[in-house]
The first five atom37 places (N, CA, C, CB, O) and aatype in JSON, in Angstrom:
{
  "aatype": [20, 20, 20, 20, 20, 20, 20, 20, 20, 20, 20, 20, 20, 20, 20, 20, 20, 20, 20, 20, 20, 20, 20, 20, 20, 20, 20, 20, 20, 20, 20, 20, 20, 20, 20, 20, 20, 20, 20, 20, 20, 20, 20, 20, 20, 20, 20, 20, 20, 20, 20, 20, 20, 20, 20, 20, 20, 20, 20, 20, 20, 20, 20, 20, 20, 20, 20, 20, 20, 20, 20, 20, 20, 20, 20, 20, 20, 20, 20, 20, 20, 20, 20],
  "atom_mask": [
    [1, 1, 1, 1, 1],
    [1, 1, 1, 1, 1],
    [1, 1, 1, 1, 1],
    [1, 1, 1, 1, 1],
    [1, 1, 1, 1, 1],
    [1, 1, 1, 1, 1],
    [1, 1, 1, 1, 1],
    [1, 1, 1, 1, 1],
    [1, 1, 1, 1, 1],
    [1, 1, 1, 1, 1],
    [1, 1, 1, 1, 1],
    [1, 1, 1, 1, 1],
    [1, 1, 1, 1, 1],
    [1, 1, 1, 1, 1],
    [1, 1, 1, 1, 1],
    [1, 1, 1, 1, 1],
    [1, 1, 1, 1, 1],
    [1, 1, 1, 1, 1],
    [1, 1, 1, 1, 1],
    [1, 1, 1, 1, 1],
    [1, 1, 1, 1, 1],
    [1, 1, 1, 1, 1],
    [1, 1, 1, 1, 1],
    [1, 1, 1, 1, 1],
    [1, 1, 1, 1, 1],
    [1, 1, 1, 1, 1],
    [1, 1, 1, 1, 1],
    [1, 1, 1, 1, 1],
    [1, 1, 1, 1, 1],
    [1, 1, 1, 1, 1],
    [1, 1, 1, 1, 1],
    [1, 1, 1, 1, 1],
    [1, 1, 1, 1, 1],
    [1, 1, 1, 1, 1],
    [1, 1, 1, 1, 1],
    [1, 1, 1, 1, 1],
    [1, 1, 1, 1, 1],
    [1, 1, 1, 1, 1],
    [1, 1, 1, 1, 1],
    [1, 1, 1, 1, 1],
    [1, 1, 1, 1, 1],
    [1, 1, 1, 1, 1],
    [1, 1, 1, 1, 1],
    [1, 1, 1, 1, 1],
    [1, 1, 1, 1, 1],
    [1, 1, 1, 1, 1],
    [1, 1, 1, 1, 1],
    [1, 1, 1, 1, 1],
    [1, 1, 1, 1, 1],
    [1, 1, 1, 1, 1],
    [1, 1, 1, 1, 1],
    [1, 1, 1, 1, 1],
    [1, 1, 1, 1, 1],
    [1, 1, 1, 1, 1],
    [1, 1, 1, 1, 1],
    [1, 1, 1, 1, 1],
    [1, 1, 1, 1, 1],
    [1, 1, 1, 1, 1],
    [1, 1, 1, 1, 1],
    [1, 1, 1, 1, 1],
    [1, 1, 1, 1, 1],
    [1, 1, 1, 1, 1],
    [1, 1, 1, 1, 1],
    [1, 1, 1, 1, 1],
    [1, 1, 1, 1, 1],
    [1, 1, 1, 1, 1],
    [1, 1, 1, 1, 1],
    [1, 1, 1, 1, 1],
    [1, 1, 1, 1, 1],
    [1, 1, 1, 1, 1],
    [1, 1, 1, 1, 1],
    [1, 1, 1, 1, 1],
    [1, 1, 1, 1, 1],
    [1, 1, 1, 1, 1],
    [1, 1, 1, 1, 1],
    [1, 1, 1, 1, 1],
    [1, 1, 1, 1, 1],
    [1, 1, 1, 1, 1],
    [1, 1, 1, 1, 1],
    [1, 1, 1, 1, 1],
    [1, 1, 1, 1, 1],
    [1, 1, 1, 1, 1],
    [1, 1, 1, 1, 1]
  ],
  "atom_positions": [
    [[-16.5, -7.12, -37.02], [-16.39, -7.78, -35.73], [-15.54, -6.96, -34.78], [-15.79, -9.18, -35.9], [-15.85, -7.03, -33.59]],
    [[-14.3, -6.03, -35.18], [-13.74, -5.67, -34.41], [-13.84, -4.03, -33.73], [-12.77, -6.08, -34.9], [-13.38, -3.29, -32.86]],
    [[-15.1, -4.12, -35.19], [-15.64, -2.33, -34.54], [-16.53, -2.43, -33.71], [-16.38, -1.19, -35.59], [-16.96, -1.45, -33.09]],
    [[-17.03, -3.78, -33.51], [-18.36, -4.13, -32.26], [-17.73, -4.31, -31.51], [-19.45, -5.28, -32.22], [-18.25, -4.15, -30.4]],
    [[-16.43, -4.67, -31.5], [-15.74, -5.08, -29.67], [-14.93, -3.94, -29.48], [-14.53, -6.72, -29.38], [-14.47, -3.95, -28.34]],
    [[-14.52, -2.85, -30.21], [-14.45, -2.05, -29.43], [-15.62, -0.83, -29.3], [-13.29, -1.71, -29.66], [-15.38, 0.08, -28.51]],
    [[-16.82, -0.81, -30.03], [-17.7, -0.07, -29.7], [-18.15, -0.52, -27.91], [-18.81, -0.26, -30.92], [-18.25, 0.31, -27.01]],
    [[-18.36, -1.99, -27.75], [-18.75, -2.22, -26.59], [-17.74, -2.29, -25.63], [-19.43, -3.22, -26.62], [-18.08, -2.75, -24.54]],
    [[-16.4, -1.88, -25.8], [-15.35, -1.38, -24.89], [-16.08, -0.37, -24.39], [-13.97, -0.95, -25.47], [-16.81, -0.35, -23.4]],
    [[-15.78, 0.64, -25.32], [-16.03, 1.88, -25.48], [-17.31, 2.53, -24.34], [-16.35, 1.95, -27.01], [-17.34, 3.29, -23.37]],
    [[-18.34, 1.65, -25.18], [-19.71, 1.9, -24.51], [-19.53, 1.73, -22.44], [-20.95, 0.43, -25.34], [-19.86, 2.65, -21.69]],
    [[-18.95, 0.32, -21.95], [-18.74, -0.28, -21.06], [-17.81, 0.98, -20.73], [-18.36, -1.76, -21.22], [-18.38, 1.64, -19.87]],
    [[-16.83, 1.44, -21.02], [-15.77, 2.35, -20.24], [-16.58, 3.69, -19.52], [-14.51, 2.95, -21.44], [-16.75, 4.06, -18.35]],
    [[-16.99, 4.23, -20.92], [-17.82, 5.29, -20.23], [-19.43, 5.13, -18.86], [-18.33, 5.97, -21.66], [-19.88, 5.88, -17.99]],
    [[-19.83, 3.67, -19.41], [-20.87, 3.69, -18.47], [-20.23, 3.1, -16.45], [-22.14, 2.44, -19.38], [-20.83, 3.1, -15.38]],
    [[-18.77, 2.7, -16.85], [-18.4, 2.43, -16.0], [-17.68, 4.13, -14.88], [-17.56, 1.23, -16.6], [-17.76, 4.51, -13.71]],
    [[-17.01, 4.65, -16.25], [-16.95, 6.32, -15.46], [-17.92, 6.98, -14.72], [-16.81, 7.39, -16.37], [-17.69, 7.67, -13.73]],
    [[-19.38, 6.67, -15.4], [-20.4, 7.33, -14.98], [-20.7, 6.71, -13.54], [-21.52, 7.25, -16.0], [-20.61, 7.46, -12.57]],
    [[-21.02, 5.51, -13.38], [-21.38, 4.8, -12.16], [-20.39, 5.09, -10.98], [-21.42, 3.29, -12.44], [-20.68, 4.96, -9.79]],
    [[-19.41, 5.43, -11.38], [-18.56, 5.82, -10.19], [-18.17, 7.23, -9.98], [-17.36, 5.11, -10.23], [-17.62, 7.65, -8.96]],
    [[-18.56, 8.08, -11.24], [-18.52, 9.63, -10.5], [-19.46, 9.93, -9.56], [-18.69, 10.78, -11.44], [-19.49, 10.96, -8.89]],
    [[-20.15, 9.13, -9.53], [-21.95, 9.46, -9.15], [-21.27, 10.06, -7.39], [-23.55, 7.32, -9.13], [-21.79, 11.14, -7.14]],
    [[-20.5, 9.7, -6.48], [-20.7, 9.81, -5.15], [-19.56, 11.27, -5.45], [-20.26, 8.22, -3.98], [-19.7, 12.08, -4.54]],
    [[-18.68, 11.67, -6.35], [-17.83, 12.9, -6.46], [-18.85, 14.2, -6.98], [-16.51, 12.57, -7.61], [-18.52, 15.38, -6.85]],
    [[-20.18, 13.71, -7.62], [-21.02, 15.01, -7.71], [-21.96, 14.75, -7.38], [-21.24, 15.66, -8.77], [-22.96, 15.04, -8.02]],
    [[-22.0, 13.88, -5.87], [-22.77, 14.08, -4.66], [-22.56, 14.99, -3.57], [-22.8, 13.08, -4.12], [-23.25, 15.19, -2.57]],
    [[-21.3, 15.57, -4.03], [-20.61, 16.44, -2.74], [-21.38, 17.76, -3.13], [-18.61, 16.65, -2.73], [-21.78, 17.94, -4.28]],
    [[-21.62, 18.84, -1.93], [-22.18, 19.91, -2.17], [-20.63, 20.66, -2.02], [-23.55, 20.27, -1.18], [-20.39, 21.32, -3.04]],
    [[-19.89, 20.7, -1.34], [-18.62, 21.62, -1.82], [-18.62, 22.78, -1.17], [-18.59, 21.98, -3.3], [-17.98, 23.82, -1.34]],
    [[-19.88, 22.27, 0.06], [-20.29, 24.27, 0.67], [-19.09, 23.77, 2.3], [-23.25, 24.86, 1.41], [-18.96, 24.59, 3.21]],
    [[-18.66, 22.93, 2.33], [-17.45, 22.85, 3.24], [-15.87, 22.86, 2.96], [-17.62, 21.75, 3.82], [-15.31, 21.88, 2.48]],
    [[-15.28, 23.88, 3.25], [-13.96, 23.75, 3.17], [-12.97, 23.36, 4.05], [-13.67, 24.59, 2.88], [-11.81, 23.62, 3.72]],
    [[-13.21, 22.7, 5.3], [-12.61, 22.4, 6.03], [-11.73, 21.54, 5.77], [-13.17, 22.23, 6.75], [-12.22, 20.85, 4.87]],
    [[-10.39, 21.04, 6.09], [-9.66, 20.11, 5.84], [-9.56, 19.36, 6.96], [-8.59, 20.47, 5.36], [-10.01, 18.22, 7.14]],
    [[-8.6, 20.44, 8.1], [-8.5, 19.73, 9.09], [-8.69, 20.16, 10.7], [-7.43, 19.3, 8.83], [-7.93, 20.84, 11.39]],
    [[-9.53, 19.76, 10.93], [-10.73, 20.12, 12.25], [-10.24, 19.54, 13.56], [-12.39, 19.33, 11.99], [-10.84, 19.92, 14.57]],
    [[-9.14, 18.59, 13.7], [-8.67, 18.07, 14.57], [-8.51, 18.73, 15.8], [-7.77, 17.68, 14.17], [-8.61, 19.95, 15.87]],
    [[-8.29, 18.03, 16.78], [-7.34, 19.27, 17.69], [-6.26, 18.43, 17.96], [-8.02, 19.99, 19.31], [-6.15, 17.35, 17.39]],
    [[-5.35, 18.9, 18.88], [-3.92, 18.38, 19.18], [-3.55, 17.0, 19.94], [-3.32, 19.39, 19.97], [-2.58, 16.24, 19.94]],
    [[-4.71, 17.06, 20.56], [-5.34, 15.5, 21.15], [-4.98, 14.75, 20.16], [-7.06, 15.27, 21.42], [-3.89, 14.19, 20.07]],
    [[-5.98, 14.68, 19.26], [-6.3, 13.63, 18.01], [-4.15, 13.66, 17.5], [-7.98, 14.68, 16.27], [-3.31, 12.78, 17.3]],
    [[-4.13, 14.61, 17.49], [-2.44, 14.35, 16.78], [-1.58, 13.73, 17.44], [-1.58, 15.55, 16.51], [-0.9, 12.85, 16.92]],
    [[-1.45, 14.16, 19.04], [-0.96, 12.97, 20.04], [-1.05, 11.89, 19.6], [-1.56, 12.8, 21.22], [-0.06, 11.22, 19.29]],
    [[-2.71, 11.34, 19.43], [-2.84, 9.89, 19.78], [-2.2, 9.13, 18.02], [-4.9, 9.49, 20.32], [-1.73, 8.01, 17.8]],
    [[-2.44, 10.18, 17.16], [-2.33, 9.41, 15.96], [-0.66, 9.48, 15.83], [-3.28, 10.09, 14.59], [-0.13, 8.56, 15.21]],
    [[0.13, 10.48, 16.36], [1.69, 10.05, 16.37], [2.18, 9.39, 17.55], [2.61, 11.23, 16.2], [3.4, 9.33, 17.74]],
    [[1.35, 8.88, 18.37], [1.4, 7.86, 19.64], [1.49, 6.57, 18.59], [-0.19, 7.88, 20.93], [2.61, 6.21, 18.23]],
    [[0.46, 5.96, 18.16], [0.12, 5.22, 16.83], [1.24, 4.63, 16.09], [-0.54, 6.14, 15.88], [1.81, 3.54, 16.03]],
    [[1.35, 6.16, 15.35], [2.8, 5.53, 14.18], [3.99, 5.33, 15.04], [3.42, 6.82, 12.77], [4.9, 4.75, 14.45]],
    [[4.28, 5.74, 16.54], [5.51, 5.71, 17.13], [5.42, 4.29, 17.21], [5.77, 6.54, 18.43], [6.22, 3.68, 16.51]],
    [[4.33, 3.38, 18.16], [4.09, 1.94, 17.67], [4.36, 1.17, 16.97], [3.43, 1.71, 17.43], [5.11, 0.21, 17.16]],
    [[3.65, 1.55, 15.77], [4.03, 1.04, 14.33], [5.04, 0.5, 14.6], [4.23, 1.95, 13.19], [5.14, -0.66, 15.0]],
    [[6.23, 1.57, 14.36], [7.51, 1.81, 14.06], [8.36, 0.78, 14.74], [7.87, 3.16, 14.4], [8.95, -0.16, 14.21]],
    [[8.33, 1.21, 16.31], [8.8, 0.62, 17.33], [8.97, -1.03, 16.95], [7.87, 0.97, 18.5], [10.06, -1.58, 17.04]],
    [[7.77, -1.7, 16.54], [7.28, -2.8, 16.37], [7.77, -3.17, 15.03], [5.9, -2.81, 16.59], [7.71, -4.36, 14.75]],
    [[8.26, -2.31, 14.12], [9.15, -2.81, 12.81], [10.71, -3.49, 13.23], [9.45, -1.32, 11.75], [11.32, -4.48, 12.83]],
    [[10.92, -2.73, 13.96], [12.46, -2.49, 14.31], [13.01, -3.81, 14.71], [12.7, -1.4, 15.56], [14.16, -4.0, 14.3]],
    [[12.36, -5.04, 15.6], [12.44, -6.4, 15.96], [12.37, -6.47, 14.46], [11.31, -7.19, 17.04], [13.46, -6.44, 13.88]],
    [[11.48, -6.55, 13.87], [10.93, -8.04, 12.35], [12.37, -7.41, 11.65], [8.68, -7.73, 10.82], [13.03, -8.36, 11.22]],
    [[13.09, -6.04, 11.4], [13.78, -5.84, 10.41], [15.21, -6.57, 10.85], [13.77, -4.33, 10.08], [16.05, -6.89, 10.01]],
    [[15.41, -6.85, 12.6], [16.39, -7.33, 12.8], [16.37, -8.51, 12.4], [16.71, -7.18, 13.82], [17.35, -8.87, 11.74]],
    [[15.26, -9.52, 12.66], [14.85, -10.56, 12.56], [15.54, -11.34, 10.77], [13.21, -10.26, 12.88], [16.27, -12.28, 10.45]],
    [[14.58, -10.04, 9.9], [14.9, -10.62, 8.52], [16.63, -10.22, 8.0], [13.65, -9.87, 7.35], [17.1, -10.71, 6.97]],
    [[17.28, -9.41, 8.76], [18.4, -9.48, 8.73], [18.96, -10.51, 8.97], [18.76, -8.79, 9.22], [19.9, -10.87, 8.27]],
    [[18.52, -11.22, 9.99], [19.16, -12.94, 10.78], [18.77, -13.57, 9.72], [18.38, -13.79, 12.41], [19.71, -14.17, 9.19]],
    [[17.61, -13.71, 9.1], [17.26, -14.97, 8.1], [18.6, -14.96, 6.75], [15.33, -14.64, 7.29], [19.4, -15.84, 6.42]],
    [[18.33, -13.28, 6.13], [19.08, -13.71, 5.33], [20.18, -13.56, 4.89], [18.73, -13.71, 4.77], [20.5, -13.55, 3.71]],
    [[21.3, -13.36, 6.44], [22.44, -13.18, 7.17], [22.92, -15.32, 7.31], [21.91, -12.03, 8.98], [23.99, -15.84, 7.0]],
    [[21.78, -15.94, 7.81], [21.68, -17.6, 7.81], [21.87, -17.84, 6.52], [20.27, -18.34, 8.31], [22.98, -18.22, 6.15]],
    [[20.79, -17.64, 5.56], [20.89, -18.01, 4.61], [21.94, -17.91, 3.87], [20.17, -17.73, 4.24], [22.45, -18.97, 3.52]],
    [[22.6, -16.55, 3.39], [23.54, -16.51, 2.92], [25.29, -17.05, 3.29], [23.28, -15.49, 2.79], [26.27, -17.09, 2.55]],
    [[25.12, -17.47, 4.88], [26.33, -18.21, 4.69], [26.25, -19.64, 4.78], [27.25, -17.81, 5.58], [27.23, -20.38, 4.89]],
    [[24.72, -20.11, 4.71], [24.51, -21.99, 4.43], [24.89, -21.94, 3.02], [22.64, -22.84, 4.61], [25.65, -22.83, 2.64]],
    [[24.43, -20.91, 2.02], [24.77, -21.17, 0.62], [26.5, -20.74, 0.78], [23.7, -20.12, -0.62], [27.11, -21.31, -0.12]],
    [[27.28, -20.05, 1.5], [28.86, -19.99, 1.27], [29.04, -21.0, 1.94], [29.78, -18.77, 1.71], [30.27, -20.98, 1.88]],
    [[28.74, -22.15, 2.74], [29.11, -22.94, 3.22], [29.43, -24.12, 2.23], [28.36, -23.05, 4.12], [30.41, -24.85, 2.07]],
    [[27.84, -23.96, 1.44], [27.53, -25.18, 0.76], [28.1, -25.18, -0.45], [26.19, -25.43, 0.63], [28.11, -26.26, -1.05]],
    [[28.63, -24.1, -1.03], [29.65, -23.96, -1.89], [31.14, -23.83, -1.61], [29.34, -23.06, -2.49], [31.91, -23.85, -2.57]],
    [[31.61, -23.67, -0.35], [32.89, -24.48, -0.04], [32.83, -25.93, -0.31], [33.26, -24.34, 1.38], [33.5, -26.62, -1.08]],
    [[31.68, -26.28, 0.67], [31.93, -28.21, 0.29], [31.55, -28.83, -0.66], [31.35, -29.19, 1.1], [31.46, -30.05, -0.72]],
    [[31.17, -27.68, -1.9], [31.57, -28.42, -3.43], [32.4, -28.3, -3.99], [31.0, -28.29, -4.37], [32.55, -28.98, -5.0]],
    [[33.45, -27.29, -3.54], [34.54, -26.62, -4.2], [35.59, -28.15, -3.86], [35.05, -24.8, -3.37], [36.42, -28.68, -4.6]],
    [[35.2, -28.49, -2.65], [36.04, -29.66, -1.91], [36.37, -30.63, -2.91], [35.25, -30.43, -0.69], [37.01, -31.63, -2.61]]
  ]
}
């Protein structure tokens, strides 16, 4: 029983490798280009992450306030048991 469940591991693993190499030796490989961009495209994509970023900087203050609150309702609330 336990050489059939892992024969059909087995079997299932490899037919699952196969089904998904299929699009990695679809590539012909006769291109080496990496990166074709021009300086435009780099502008706009570190225009982008400057965004991102910008737009972190509020939420990180934000979750600082939450658990800046939080932590002194719980020192609060353990003074007035200490009481």
């Amino acid at each position: 029983m336990n050489a059939i469940k892992t024969l059909t591991t087995l079997c299932s693993a490899v037919a699952l490798s196969l089904a998904t190499s299929t699009a990695a030796l679809a590539s012909s490989g006769a291109t080496n280009k990496v990166f074709v961009s021009g300086p435009l495209i780099l502008l706009f994509l570190g225009f982008c992450a400057l965004v991102v970023v910008i737009q972190c900087i509020p939420a990180i203050i934000m979750l600082y306030g939450m658990i800046k609150g939080t932590a002194s309702a719980v020192k609060d609330e353990m003074a007035e048991v200490k009481k």
